[in-house]
C-alpha positions as CSV (number, residue, x, y, z in Angstrom):
1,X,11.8,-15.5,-8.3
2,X,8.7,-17.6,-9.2
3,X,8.4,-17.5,-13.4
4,X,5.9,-20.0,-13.5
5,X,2.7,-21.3,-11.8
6,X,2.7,-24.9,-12.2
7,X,-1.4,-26.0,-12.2
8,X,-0.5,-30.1,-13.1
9,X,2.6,-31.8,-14.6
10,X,1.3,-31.0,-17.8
11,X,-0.1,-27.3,-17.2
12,X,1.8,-24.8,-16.4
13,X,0.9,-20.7,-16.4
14,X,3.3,-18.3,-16.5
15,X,3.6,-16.0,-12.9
16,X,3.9,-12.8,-15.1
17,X,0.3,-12.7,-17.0
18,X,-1.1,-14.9,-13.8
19,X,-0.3,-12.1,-11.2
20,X,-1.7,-9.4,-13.6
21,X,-4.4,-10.9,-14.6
22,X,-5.6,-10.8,-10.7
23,X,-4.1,-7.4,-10.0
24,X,-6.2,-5.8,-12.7
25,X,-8.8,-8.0,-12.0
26,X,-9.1,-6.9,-8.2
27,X,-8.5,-3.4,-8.8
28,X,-11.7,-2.9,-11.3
29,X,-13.7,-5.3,-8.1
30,X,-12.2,-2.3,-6.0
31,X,-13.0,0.6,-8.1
32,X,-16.6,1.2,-7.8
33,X,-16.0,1.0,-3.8
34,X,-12.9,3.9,-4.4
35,X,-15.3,6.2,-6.9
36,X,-18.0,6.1,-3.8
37,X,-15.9,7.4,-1.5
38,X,-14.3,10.2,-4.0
39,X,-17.7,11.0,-5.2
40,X,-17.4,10.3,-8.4
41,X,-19.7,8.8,-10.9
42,X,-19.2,5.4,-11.1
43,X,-20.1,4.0,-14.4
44,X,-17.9,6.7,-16.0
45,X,-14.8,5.5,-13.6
46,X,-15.3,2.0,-14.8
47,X,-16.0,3.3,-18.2
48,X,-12.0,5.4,-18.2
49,X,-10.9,2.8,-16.8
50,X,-11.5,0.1,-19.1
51,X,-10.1,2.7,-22.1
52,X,-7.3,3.3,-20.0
53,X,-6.4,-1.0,-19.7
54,X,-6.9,-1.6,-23.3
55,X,-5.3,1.0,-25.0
56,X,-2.5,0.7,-22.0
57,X,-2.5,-2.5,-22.6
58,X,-1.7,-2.6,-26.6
59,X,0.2,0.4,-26.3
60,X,2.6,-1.2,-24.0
61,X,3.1,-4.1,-25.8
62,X,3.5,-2.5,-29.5
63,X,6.2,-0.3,-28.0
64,X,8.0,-3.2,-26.9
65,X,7.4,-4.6,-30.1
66,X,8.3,-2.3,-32.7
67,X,11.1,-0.2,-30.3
68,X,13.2,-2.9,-28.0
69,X,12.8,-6.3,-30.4
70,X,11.5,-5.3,-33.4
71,X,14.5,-7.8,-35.2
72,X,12.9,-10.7,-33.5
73,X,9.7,-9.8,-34.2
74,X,10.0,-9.1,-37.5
75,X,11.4,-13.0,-38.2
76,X,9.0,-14.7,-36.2
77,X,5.5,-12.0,-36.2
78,X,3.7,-14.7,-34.6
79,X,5.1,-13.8,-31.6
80,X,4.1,-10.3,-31.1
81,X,0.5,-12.5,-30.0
82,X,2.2,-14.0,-27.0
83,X,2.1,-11.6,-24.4
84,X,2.1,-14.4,-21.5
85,X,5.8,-14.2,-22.0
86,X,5.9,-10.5,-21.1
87,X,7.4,-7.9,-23.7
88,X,5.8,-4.2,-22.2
89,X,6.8,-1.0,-21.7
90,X,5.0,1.0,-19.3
91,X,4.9,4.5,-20.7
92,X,4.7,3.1,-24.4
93,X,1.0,2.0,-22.8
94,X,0.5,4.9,-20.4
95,X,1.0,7.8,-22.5
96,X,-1.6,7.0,-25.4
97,X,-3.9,5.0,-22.5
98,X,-4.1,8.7,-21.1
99,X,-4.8,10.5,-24.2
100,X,-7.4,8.3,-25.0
101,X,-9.3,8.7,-21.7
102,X,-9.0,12.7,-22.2
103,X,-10.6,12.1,-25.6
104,X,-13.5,9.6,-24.2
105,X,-13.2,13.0,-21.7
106,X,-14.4,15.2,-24.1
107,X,-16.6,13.0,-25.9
108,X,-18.7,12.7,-22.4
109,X,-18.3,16.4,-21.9
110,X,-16.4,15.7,-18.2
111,X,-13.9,17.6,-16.2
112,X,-10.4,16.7,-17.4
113,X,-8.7,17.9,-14.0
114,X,-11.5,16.0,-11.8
115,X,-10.9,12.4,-13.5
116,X,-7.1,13.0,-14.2
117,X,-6.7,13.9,-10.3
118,X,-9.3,11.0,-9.6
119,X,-7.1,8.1,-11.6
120,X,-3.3,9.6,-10.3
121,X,-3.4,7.3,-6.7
122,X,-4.5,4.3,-9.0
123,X,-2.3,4.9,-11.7
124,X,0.5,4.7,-8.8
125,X,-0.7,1.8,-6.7
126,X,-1.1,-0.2,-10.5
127,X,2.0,0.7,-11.6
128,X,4.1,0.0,-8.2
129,X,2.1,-3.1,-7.8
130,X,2.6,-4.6,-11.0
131,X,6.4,-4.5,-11.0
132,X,6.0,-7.5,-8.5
133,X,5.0,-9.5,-12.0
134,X,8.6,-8.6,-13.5
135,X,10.2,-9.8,-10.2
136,X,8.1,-12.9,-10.1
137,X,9.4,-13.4,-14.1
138,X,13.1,-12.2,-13.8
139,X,12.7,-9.5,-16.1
140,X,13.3,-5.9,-15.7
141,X,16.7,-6.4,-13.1
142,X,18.9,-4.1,-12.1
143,X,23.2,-4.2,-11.8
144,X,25.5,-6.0,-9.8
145,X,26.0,-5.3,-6.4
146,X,26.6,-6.7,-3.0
147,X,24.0,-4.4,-1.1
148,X,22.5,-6.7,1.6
149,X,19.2,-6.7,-0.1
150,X,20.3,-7.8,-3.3
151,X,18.6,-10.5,-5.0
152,X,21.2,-12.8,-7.1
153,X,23.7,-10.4,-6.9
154,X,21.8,-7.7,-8.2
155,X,19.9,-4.8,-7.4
156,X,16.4,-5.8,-7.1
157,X,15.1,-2.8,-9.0
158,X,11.3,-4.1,-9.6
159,X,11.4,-4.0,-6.1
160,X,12.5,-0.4,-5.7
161,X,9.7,0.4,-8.1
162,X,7.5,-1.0,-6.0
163,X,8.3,0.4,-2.5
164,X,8.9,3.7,-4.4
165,X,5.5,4.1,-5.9
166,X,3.6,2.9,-3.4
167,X,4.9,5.1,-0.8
168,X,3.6,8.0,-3.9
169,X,0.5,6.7,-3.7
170,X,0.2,6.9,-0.2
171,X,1.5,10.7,-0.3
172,X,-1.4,11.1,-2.9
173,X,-4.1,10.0,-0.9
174,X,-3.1,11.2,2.0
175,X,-2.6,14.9,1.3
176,X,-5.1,15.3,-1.7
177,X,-7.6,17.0,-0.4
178,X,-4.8,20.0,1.0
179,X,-2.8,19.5,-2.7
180,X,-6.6,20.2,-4.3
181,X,-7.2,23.2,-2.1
182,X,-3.6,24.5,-2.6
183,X,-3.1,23.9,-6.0
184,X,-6.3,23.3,-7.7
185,X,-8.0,20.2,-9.4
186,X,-5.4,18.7,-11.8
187,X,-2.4,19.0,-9.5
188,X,-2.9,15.5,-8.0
189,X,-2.2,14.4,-11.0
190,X,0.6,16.3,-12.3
191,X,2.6,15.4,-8.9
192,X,2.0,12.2,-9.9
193,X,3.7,12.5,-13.1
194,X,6.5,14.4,-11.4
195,X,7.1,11.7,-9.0
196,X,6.7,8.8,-10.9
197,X,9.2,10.8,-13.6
198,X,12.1,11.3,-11.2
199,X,11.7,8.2,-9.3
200,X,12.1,5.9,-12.9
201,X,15.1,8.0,-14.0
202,X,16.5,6.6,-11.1
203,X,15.4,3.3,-10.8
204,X,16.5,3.2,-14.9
205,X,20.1,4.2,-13.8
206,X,20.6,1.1,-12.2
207,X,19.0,-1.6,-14.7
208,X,20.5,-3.7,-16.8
209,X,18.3,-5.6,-18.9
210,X,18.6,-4.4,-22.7
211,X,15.2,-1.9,-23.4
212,X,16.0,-0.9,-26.9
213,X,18.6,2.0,-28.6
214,X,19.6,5.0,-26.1
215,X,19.0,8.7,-26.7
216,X,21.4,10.9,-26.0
217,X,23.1,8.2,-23.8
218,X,19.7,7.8,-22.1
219,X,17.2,4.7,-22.2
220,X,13.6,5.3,-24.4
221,X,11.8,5.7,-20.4
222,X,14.0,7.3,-18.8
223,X,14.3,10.0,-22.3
224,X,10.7,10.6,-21.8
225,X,10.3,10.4,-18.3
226,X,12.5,13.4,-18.1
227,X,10.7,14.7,-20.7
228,X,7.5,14.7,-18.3
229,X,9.7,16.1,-15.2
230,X,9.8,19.0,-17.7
231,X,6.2,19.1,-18.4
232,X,5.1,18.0,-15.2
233,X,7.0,21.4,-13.2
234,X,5.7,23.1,-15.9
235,X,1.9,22.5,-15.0
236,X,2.9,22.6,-11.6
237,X,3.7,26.0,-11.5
238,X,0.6,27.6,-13.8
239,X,-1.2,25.8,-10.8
240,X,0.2,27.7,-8.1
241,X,0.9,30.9,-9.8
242,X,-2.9,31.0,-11.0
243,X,-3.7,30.5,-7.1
244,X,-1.3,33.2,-5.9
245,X,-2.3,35.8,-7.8
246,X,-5.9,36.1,-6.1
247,X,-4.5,35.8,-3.4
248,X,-2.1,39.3,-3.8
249,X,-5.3,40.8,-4.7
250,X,-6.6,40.4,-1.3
251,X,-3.9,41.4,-0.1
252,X,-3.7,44.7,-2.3
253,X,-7.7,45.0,-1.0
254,X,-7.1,45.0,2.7
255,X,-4.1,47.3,2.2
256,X,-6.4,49.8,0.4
257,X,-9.0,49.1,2.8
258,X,-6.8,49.9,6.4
């Protein structure tokens, strides 16, 4: 682990908001280069995407804030201002990051299904790539156990995420043209969710860094994470029943027809 980035004796930045700060950074440099090749407009991508960082970006740490240390917080409210030292919560950012792009969406008048399918590989490779800044920092670590890859004794579980959701991505770009042609536009993104959803209940089992009061014996992410498995399979399947059914009325047709 590398918590902090030492620039002189008397300057030192912490890894966590270091590393991010060029992830992000790199990924908006790589974006316009990404919309080309999908075809998409790319003033709008960089547009979504910049609504997608800053409401992510408050989101996530207001969730952390008010959910997991709201006690601290509320003695010392300074602090909720210094998010070098970390303090996010992914889906706290990601759920209302994506309902505000579907509302800057419909304010543009643009396909929903298109941009949500468009966004699900980066959404993945940010997300699997960013849990290297909680490894860097120490936060976010898994249980004991004396697995030959354990870091310190412990499951490295940022790690997980990251092998896990980059393999995701990967699945996503690789098959998204035949997922589009299968299952419509809009699929993409709801494997995604799927995927992601499974893959953090999980990972979540085998944390053990405090992330706020359980529900029903579960943590806040993975409660809603297996709230969007629900969802997700829902979605899913109007996709690929909507696509069967033209498909039996072919069939129905040639059977008339013979």
């Amino acid at each position: 682990m590398w918590p902090e980035v030492r620039v002189s004796d008397s300057f030192v930045l912490p890894s966590y908001l270091v590393y991010l700060s060029l992830l992000f950074t790199t990924m908006i440099l790589v974006l316009p280069l990404y919309a080309r090749w999908k075809r998409m407009d790319v003033i709008h991508a960089l547009n979504i995407s910049v609504v997608l960082l800053v409401v992510g970006f408050i989101g996530a740490r207001l969730f952390h804030v008010f959910y997991e240390e709201w006690p601290i917080y509320r003695a010392q409210p300074e602090r909720i201002l210094y998010v070098w030292l970390g303090g996010f919560v992914f889906l706290g950012g990601a759920i209302p990051a994506v309902i505000a792009a579907a509302f800057y969406l419909r304010w543009k008048k643009l396909p929903w299904n298109e941009w949500s399918d468009f966004f699900a590989p980066i959404g993945a490779i940010g997300y699997g790539l960013g849990r290297i800044s909680c490894f860097l920092s120490g936060c976010c670590y898994g249980g004991y156990c004396d697995l030959p890859w354990s870091v310190n004794g412990r499951h490295p579980t940022q790690l997980y995420a990251v092998a896990y959701e980059l393999i995701v991505a990967y699945l996503l770009l690789r098959f998204f043209s035949k997922i589009k042609n299968r299952l419509g536009a809009g699929a993409i993104f709801w494997i995604w969710v799927l995927l992601h959803a499974s893959g953090r209940v999980f990972i979540e089992g085998l944390r053990a860094d405090f992330r706020g009061p359980l529900i029903f014996g579960f943590t806040i992410s993975a409660f809603l994470c297996l709230v969007l498995v629900t969802f997700s399979v829902y979605q899913i399947s109007l996709r690929f029943l909507d696509r069967q059914e033209p498909n039996e009325v072919m069939k129905r047709a040639k059977g008339e027809k013979n």
